[in-house]
N, C-alpha and C positions, 0 to 999 in steps of 0.2 A: 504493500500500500504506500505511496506517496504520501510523504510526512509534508503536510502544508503548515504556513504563517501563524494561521487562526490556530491550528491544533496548537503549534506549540504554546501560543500565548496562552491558551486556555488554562494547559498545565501548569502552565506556570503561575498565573492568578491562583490558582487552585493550592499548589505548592510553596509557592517562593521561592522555586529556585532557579537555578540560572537559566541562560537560556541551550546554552549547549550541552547540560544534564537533560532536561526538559528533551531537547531532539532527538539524545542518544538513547534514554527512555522510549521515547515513543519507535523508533526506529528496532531497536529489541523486541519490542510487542507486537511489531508491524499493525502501530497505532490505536491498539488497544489501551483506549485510555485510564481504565482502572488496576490495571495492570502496570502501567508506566506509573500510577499513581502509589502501588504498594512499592517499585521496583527504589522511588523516590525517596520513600518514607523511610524505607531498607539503608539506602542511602543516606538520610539525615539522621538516625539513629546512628551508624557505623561512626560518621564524622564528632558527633554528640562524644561519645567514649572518645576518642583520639583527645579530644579538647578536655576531657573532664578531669586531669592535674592540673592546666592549667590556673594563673592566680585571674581573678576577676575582679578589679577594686577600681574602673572607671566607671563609667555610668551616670544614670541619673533615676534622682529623686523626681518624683510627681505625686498629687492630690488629688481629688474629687471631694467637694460637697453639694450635698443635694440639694435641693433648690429652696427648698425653706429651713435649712440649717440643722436640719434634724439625723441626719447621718452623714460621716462622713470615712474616703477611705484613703490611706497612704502605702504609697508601694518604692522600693528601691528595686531597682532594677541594673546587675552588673556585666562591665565585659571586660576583656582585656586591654585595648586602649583608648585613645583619646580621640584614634582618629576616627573609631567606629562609633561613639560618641555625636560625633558627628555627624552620624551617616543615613539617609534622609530615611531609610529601610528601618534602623534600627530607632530611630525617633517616632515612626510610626505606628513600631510595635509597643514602643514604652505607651503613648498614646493608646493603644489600644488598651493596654492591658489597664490604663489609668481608668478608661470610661468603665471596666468591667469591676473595677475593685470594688464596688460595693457589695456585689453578689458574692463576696468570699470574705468567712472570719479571720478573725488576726490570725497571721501565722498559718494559714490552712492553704494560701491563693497560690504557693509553686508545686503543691503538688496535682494543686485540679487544673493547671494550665502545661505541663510537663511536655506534651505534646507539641504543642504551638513552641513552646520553648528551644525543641529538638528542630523542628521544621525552621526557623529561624536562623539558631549556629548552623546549619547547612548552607543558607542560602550566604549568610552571611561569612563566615567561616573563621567564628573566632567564640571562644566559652561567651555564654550569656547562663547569667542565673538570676532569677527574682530571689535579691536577699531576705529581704522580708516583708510583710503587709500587715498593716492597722487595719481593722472597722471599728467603727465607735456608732454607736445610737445613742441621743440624747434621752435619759429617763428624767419625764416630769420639765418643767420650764428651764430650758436652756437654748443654748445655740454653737454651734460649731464653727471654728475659723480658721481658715488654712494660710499656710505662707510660703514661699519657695524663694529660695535667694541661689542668689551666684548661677542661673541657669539651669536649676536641677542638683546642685553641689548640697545645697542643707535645705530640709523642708523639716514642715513644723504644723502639729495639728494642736488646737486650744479649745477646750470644756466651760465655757462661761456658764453661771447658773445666775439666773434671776427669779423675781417674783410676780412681777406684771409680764405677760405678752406685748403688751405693745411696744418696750421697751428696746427690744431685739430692731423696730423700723428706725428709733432715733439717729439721727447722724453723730453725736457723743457715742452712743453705745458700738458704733460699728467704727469709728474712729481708733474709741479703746480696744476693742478687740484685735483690729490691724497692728495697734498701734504693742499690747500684748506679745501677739505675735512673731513682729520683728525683733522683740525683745528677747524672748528665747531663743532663737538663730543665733542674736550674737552674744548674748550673754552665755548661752551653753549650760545654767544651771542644773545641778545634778539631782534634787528634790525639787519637792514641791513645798516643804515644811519641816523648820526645824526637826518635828515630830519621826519623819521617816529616817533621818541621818541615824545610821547604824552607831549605837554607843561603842563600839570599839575602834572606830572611826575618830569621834573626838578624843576618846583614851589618847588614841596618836598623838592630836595636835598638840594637846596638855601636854602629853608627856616630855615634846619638844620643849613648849614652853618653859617645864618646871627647869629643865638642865639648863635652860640660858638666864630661868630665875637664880640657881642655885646662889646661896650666899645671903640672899632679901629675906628680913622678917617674913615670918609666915600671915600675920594681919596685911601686908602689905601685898604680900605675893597673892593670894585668895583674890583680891582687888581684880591685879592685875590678871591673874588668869580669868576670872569672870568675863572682862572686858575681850581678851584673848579669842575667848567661846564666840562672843557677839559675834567679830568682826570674822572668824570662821564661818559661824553659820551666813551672814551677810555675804558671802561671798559663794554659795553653794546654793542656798536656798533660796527658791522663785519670789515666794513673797517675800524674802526679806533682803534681796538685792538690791542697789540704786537702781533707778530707771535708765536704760542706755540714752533717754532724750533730755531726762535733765537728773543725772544721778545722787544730789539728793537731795530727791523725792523718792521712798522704798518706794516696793509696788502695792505693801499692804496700804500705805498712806494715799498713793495713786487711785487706789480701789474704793479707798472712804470719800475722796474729792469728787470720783466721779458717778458714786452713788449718791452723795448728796445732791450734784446736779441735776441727776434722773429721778429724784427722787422715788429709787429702788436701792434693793440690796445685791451689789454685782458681787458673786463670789467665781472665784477659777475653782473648777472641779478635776481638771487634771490638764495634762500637757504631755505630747512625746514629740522628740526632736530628731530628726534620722539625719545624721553626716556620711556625704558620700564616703564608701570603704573604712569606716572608722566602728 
């Protein structure tokens, strides 16, 4: 059979991959297209294992929120370099897989897309792997914020909770929430509240502390490690960090100015930060 234009375009829509796989395919089959279609898959599975030592730490972050702020989903998606990064193939499979990330639980979206995955490093021919993926569903009155900096490099999803609905429309609330947002990108904080910092954690700092105290009255030293704690925690913990716009103002202080504004109660119910390969 005469392997024509259209056929091989087809297969290849169908596939993703090249086009002189796609011919040599179809030409083994003598144009049996489902045929050239497993012969393909055979193919992008084989190339999938060659690639799977390789390191995979370029890529990109993306997001989706729903349309009334009530779920939202984050996904890192990695390859090998910088130039495939760039590659209009591999930006519109990130793309793709961002519009689907709602329909998958955290953590569950590279094993139900494994496939697509394999058909992919084929076409493209370099490791690709979904690091990992958020969903979040907002319970009870809240709203969802996303952010992505540097091109895909850090993305960042944020949990506001309030108490009125209509507060979510105000331009202050959507402000702060942006404004939230870009703040964890560059701050990086590693809680969310004094409360979670693992006490063995501070043990640390102290203990630094006490040997550069050593020598100081112990009324004195107490003082000073107290204050030691503070400016630890201020530096790790979300609410209790300067604001990167005007740092200081904490963000629990930011939170009370701008509930008073809206005269609502703005509280953060959580926050995750994904850094490209990190």
């Amino acid at each position: 059979m005469a392997i024509t234009v259209k056929m091989i375009k087809e297969l290849r829509d169908s596939t993703s991959m090249g086009i002189d796989d796609c011919k040599k395919a179809l030409e083994q089959t003598d144009g049996d297209f489902d045929a050239a279609v497993k012969i393909l898959r055979e193919k992008g599975a084989a190339v999938a294992a060659k690639r799977a030592s390789k390191e995979a730490k370029e890529g990109m972050v993306a997001a989706i929120v729903s349309d009334d702020a009530k779920s939202a989903g984050m996904i890192e998606v990695n390859c090998e370099t910088d130039f495939v990064t760039r590659n209009e193939d591999f930006q519109k499979f990130v793309e793709e897989l961002r519009q689907d990330a709602l329909n998958h639980e955290s953590d569950k979206m590279a094993e139900d897309v494994n496939d697509k995955i394999e058909t992919v490093m084929a076409a493209i021919g370099e490791k690709i792997k979904l690091r990992r993926n958020v969903k979040w569903d907002v319970e009870g009155t809240g709203s969802i914020t996303s952010y992505i900096h540097m091109g895909g490099k850090v993305g960042v999803l944020l949990e506001l909770g309030f108490e009125k609905e209509e507060t979510a429309a105000s331009p202050v609330y959507q402000e702060l929430a942006k404004d939230l947002t870009l703040h964890v990108a560059a701050a990086a904080p590693a809680y969310l509240s004094r409360d979670e910092v693992p006490a063995e954690q501070l043990e640390e700092e102290m203990d630094i502390a006490r040997k550069q105290l050593a020598g100081k009255p112990e009324n004195i030293m107490e003082g000073i490690l107290k204050g030691k704690a503070n400016k630890f925690y201020s530096l790790i913990c979300f609410l209790e960090q300067g604001f990167v716009k005007e740092d200081k103002v904490s963000i629990t202080k930011l939170l009370e100015e701008k509930s008073k504004e809206l005269g609502d109660t703005i509280t953060v119910k959580r926050y995750v930060r994904y850094q490209l390969g990190a």
